[in-house]
N, C-alpha and C positions, 0 to 999 in steps of 0.2 A: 142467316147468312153463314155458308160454313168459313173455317180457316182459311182455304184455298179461297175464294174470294175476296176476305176482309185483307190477306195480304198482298192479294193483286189492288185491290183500293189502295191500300199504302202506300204501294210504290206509284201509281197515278199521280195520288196525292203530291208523292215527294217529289216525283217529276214536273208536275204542274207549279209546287211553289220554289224550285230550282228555276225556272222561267220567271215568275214573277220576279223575284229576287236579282237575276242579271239585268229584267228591263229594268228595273229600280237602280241599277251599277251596284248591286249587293254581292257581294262574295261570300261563299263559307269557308270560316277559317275554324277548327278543331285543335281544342290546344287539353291537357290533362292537368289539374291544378289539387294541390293535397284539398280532403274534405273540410279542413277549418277553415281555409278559405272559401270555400264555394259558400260555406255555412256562413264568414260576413260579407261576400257578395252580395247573398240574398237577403239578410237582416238590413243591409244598406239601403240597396233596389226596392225593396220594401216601404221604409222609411220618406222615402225620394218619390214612390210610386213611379217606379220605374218597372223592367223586366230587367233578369240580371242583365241580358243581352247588351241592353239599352246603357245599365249602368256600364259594364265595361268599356261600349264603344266612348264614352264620355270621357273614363277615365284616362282610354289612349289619346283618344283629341286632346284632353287636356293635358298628358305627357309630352305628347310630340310637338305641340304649338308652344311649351316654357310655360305652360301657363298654374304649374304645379306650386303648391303653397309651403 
């Protein structure tokens, strides 16, 4: 498969799970976070067996609902 192909795949790809994602009511949100944190995002998510993803989305639910310790 050359370049020129596997990066037309990509964007299929990225367009196809940009669908999924809306019929799910999923949004992408891009945010930039220093490296020690992304590093205990993932030591956490980890732990949790979680994706970091997963672990953030958690940690804003449980910000925005009070339900913080």
């Amino acid at each position: 498969m050359s370049s020129i192909e596997l990066q037309q795949l990509m964007v299929i790809n990225k367009r196809n799970q940009l669908k999924r994602d809306k019929s799910s009511g999923l949004k992408r949100v891009e945010l930039k976070l220093h490296t020690d944190l992304v590093e205990r995002l993932e030591i956490e998510a980890a732990e949790e067996g979680l994706t970091r993803g997963q672990l953030i989305e958690r940690i804003l639910n449980h910000y925005i609902n009070g339900d913080i310790e």
